[in-house]
C-alpha positions as CSV (number, residue, x, y, z in Angstrom):
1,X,107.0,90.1,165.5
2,X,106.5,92.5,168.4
3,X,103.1,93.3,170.1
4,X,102.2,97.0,170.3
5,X,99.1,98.1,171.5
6,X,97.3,100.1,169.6
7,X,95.3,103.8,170.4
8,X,91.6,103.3,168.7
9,X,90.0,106.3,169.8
10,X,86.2,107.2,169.3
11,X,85.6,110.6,167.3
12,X,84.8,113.2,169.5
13,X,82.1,115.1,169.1
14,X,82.3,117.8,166.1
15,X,80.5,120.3,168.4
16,X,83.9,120.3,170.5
17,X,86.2,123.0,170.0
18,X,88.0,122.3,166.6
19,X,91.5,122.4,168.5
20,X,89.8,120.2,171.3
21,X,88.5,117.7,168.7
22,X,91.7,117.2,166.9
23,X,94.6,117.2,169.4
24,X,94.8,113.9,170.2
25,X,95.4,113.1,166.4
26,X,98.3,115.0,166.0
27,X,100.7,114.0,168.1
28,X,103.6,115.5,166.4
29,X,101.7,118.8,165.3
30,X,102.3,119.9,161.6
31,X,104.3,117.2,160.9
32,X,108.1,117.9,160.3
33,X,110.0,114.7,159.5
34,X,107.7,112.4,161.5
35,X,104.7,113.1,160.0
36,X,101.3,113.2,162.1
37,X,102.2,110.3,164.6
38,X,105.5,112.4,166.3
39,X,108.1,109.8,165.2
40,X,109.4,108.1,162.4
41,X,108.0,104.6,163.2
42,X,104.8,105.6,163.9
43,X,101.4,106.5,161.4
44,X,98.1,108.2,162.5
45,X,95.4,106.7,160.5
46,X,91.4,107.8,160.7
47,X,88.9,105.4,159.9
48,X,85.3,104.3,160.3
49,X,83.8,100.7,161.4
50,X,85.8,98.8,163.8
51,X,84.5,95.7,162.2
52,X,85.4,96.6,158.6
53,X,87.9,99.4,158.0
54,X,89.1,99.4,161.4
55,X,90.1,95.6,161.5
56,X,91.7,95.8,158.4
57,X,94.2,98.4,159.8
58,X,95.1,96.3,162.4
59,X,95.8,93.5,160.3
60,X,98.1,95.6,158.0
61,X,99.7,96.9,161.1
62,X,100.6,93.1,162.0
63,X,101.9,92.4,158.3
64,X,104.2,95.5,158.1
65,X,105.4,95.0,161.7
66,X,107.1,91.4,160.0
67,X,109.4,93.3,158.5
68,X,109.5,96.9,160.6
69,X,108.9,95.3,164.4
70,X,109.2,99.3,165.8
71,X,106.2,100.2,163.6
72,X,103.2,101.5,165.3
73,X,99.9,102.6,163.8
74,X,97.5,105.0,166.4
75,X,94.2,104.4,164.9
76,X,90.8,106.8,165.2
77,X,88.2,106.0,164.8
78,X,86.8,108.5,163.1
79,X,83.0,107.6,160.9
80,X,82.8,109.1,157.7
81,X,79.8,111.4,158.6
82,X,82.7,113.2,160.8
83,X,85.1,112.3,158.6
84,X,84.6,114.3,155.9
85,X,83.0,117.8,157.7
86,X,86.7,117.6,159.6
87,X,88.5,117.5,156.9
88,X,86.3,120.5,155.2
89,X,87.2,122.6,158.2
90,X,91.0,121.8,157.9
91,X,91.2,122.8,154.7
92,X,89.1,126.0,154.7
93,X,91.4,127.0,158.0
94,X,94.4,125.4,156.4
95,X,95.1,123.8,159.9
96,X,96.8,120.9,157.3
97,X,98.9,120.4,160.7
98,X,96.1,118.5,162.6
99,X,95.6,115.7,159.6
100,X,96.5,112.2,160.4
101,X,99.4,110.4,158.4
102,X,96.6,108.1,156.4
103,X,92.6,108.3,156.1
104,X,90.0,106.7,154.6
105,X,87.7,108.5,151.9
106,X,84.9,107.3,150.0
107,X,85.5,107.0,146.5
108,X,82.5,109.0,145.2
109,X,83.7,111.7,147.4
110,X,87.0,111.6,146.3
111,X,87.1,113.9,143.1
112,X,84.9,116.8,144.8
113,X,87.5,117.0,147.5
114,X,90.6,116.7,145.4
115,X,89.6,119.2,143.4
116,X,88.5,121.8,146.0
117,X,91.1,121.2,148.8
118,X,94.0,119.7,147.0
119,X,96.0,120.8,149.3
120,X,95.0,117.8,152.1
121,X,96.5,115.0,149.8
122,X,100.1,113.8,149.0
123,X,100.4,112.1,145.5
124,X,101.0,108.3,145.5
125,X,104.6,107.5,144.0
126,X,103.7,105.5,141.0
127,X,106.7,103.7,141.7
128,X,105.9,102.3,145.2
129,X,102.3,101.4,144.5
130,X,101.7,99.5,140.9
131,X,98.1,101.0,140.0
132,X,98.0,98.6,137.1
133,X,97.1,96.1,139.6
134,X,93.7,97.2,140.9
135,X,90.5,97.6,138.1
136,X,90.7,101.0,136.5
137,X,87.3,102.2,137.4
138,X,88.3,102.2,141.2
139,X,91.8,103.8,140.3
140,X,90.3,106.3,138.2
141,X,88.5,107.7,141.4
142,X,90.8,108.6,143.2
143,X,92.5,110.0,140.4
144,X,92.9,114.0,139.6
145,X,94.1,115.5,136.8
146,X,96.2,112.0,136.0
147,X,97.9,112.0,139.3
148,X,97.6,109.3,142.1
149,X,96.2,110.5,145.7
150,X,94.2,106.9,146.9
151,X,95.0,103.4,147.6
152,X,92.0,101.2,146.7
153,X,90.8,99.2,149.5
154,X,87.3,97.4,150.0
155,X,85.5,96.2,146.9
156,X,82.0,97.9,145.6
157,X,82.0,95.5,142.4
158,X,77.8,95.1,142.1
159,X,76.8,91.3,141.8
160,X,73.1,90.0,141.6
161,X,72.2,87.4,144.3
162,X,69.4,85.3,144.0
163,X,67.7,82.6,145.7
164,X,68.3,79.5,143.9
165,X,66.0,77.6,145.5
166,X,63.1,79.9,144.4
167,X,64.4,80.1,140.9
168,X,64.7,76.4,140.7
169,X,60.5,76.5,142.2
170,X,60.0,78.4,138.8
171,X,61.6,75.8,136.2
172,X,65.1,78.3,136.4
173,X,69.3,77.9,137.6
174,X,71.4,80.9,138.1
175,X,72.6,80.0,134.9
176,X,69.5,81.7,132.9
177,X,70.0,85.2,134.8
178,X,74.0,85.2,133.7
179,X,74.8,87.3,130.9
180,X,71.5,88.6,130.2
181,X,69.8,92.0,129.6
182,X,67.4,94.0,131.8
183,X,64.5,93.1,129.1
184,X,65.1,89.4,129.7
185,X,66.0,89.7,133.7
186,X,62.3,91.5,133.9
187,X,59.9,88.9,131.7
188,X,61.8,85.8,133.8
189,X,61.4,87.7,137.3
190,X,57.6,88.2,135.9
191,X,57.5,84.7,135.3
192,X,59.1,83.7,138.9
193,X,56.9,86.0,140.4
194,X,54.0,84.5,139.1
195,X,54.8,81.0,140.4
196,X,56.1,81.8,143.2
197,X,54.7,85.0,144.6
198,X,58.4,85.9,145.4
199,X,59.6,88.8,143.8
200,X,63.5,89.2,143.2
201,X,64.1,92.9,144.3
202,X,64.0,95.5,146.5
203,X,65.5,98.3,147.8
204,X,64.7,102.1,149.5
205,X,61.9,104.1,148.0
206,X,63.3,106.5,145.9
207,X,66.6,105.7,146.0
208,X,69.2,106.0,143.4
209,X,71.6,102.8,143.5
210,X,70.2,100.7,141.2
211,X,69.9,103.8,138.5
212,X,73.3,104.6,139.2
213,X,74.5,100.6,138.8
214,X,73.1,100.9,135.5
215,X,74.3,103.7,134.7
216,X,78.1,102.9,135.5
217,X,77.9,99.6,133.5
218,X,78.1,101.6,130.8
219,X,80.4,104.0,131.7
220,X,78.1,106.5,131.8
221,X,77.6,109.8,134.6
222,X,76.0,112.5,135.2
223,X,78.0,114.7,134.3
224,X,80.5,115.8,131.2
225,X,84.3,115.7,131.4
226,X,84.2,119.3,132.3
227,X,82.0,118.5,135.5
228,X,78.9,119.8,134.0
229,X,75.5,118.0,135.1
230,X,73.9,116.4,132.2
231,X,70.6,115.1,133.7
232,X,67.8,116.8,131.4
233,X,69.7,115.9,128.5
234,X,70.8,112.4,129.0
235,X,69.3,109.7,127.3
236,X,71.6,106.6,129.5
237,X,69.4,108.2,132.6
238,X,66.6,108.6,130.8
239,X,67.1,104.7,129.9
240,X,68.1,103.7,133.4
241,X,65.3,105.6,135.1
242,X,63.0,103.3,132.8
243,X,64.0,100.2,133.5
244,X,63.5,101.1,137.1
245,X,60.1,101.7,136.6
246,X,59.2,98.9,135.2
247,X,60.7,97.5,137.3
248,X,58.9,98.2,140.0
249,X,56.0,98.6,138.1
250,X,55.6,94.6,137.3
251,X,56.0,93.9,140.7
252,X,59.2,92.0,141.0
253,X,60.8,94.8,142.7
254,X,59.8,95.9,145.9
255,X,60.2,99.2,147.3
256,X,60.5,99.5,151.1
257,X,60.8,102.9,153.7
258,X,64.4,102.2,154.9
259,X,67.8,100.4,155.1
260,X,66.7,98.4,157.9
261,X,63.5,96.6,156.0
262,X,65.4,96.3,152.5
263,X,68.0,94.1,154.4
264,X,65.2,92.9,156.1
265,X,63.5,91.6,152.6
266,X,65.7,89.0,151.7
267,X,67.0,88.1,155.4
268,X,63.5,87.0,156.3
269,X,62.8,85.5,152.9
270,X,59.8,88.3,150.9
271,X,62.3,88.7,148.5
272,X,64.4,86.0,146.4
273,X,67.4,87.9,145.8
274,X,69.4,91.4,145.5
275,X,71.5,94.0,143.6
276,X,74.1,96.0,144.9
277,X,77.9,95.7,146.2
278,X,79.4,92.6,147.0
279,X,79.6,94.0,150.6
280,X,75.9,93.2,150.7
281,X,76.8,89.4,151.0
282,X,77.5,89.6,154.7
283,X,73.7,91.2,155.2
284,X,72.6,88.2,153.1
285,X,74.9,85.3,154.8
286,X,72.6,86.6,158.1
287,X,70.1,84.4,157.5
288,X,71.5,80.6,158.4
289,X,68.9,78.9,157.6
290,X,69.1,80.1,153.5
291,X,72.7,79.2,153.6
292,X,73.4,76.8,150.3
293,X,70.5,78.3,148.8
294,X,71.8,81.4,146.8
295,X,74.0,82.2,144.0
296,X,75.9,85.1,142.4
297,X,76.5,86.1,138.9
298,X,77.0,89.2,137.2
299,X,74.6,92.0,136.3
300,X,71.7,92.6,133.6
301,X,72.9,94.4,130.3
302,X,70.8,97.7,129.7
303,X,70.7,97.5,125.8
304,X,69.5,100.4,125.2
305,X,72.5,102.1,126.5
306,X,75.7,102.8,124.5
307,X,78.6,100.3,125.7
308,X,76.8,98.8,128.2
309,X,78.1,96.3,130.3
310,X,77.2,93.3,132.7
311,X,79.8,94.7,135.2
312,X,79.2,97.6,137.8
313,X,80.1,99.3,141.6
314,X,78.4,100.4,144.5
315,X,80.2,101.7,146.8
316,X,84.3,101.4,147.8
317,X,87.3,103.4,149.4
318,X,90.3,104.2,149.1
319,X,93.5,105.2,151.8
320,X,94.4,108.7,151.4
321,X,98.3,109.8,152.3
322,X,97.7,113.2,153.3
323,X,99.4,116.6,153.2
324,X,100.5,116.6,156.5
325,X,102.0,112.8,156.3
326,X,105.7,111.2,156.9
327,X,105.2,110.7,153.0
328,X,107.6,108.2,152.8
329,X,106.8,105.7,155.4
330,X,103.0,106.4,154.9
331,X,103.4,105.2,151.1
332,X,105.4,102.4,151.9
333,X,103.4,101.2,154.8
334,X,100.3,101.5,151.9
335,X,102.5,99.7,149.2
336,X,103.3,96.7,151.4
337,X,100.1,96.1,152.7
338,X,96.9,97.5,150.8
339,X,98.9,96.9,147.7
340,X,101.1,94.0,148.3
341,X,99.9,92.2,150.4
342,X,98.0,88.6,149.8
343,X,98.2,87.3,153.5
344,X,96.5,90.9,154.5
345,X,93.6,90.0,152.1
346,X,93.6,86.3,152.9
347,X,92.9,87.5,156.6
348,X,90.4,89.7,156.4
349,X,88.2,88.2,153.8
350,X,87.0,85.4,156.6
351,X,86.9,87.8,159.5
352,X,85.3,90.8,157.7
353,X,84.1,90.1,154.2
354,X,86.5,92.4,153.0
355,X,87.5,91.7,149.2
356,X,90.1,93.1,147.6
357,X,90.6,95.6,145.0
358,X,94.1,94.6,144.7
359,X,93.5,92.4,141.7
360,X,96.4,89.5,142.5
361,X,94.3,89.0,145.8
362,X,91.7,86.9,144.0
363,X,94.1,84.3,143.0
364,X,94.7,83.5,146.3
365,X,93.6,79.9,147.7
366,X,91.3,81.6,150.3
367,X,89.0,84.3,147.6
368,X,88.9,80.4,145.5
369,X,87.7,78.5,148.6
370,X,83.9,77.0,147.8
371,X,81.9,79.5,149.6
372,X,79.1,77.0,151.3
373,X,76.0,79.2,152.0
374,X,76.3,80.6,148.1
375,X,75.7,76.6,147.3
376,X,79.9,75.6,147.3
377,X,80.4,78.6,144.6
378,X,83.9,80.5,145.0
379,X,82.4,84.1,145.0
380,X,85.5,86.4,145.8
381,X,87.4,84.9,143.2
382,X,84.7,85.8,140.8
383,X,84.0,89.2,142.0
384,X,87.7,90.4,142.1
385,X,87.3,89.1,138.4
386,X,83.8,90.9,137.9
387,X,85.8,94.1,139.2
388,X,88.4,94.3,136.6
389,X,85.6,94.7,134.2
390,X,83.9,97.5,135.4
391,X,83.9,100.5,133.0
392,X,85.1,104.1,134.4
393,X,82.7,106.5,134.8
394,X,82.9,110.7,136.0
395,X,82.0,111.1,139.1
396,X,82.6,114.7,139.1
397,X,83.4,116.6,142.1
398,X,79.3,116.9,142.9
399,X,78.7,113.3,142.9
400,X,76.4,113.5,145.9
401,X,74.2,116.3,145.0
402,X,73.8,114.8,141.8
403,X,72.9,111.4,143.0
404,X,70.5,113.5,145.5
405,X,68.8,115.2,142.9
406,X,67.9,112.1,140.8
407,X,66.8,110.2,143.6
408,X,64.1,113.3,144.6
409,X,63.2,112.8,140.6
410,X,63.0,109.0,141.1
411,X,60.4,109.3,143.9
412,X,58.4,112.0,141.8
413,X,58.8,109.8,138.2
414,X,56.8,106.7,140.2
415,X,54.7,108.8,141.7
416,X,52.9,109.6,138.2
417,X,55.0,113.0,137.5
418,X,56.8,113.3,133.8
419,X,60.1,112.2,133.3
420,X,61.9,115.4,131.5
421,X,60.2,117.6,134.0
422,X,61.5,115.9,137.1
423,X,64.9,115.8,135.7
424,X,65.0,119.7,134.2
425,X,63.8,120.1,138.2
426,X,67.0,117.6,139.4
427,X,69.2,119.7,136.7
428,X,68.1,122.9,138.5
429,X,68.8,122.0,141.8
430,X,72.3,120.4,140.8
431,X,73.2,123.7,139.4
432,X,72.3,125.7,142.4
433,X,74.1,123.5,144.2
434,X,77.3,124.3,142.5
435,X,77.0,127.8,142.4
């Protein structure tokens, strides 16, 4: 395998001149034959996180190069703040020349911009990359009008952590919080709680991830299937938004002013455990001297919503082969490595933490190796399991302002306000939005 060295170059600034900001990510300008890197061995790729995202491009650089030693990815490193107001600009000045081969996108951000700028995407031969192999919730993201445009690539699949050490303090295993409803996770975290003074939550003030986890376990949105906001008039919110308040109303979850101090809750030990991703578990894994003290399992039912599941997402991408690509070595570099690719996975899981959507990834040895800190349990393997179960759900091409405007409604429901007018107000302000 040859050595190439590799172009990871820092965003520049968006205040720069557009032309400026771009030109040194388009080395073969719009793109005939050799795509956005200039030649026909070579990808441009955007991304964000050198740790994460980043890293996992080089690795999939090494793997293809096994087989295609002239290969050569430039990678720029471009975060998704940038990220997406770039490719906005692109596509309003249809400058589709200046896109890079490959990017990253986040998958709630994926149906808005398929559906207004369509034209930065090339679809995903269905015949190089076997969707059938990654869950269909994450699929169906980067999915428009039944057509492929994204790769899965890190894992959002929810799981609930919890300190078993503090559970066992109270008379309970991780065994009683598996396969259990929100009713029952509440009256045993009371109960924990009140021998232990820990509670087993927390998370930002006002903020709408664990609504939305709930939400998605049942398949449920915020919108319709015709992209219409539904937030007045939807009783799974109106369900989820309850079970939020109580449970921060009983105390055992505790809300906090930023990012920082949430991680900060259960890495210093106020809080026993957490909800959210599974890319949470390197925040948790922080703190050495809890390691063999936590477990994972999967996620309270919410019975009081239709098809409601124990299975949920927070979170995830997905590579994007754009308009402006070498189509053909683009999708197979994707094909052989994102989706084909076990030794990619089984490398970046250690160095990163980053598991697999790619479904055949968790039978690996490496996702089944006894994860030590979480008490010997094999984690990955479980949560590439725990992902294949998670129902679809619409995002809808305002995802964000949606999620926004429930969030303000959050914040106002705990402060005392009513319910259905918080949400008519979150309903308003979505609609505005998409006017």
């Amino acid at each position: 395998m040859h050595a190439f060295s590799k172009k990871v170059t820092m965003a520049v600034a968006v205040a720069l001149p557009l032309t400026l900001a771009l030109g040194a990510c388009s080395a073969g300008g719009g793109g005939g034959g050799g795509g956005a890197g200039g030649d026909e061995n070579t990808l441009t790729a955007w991304a964000w996180d050198p740790t994460f995202n980043i890293n996992a491009l080089e690795e999939a650089e090494k793997v293809y190069q096994e087989d295609h030693p002239d290969f050569e990815l430039e990678i720029v490193e471009t975060p998704w703040e940038d990220l997406e107001p770039k490719l906005t600009t692109l596509a309003q000045s249809q400058q589709f020349g200046e896109l890079p081969d490959i990017f990253l996108m986040q998958n709630n951000a994926f149906q808005k911009n398929g559906v207004n700028y369509p034209d930065l995407f090339s679809e995903i031969d269905t015949d190089a990359v076997d969707f059938s192999q990654f869950p269909e919730a994450v699929t169906a993201y980067s999915t428009v009008d039944g057509v492929n445009y994204g790769v899965p690539f890190d894992n959002g699949t929810a799981i609930q952590a919890l300190r078993t050490d503090v559970l066992e303090e109270a008379g309970y295993t991780i065994d009683d919080f598996t396969d259990i409803t929100w009713d029952q996770f509440i009256t045993q975290a009371e109960d924990v709680l009140a021998k232990t003074g820990m509670p087993l939550l927390s998370g930002q003030a006002g903020a709408a991830d664990t609504v939305m986890m709930i939400l998605q376990s049942a398949g449920a949105s915020l919108f319709d299937d015709e992209g219409n906001p539904t937030i007045d008039d939807n009783p799974a919110l109106d369900e989820a938004i309850d079970i939020y308040t109580r449970l921060v109303d009983s105390g055992v979850f505790v809300e906090v002013n930023s990012w920082d101090e949430y991680l900060g809750t259960f890495v210093n030990g106020s809080v026993a455990g957490t909800i959210n991703g599974i890319w949470i578990v390197g925040s948790i894994q922080g703190a050495e001297d809890q390691a063999g003290k936590w477990a994972a399992t999967n996620l309270p039912r919410a019975e009081g919503i239709d098809g409601a599941t124990q299975f949920s997402a927070n979170g995830g991408s997905s590579w994007v082969v754009s308009s402006n690509a070498n189509v053909d070595l683009a999708t197979d570099f994707l094909a052989t490595t994102f989706a084909g690719s076990t030794e990619l996975y089984d490398t970046i899981l250690p160095t990163s933490g980053a598991v697999a959507n790619w479904i055949p990834a968790g039978g690996s040895s490496v996702y089944a190796e006894p994860n030590e800190f979480f008490g010997g349990q094999p984690i990955f393997a479980d949560v590439v399991r725990f992902g294949a179960e998670v129902p679809s759900n619409n995002t809808g091409a305002y995802y964000y302002e949606g999620r926004d405007a429930v969030s303000a409604a959050i914040t106002q429901i705990i402060g005392g306000a009513d319910l259905k007018t918080a949400l008519g107000e979150a309903q308003a302000n979505v609609e505005f939005a998409m006017e």
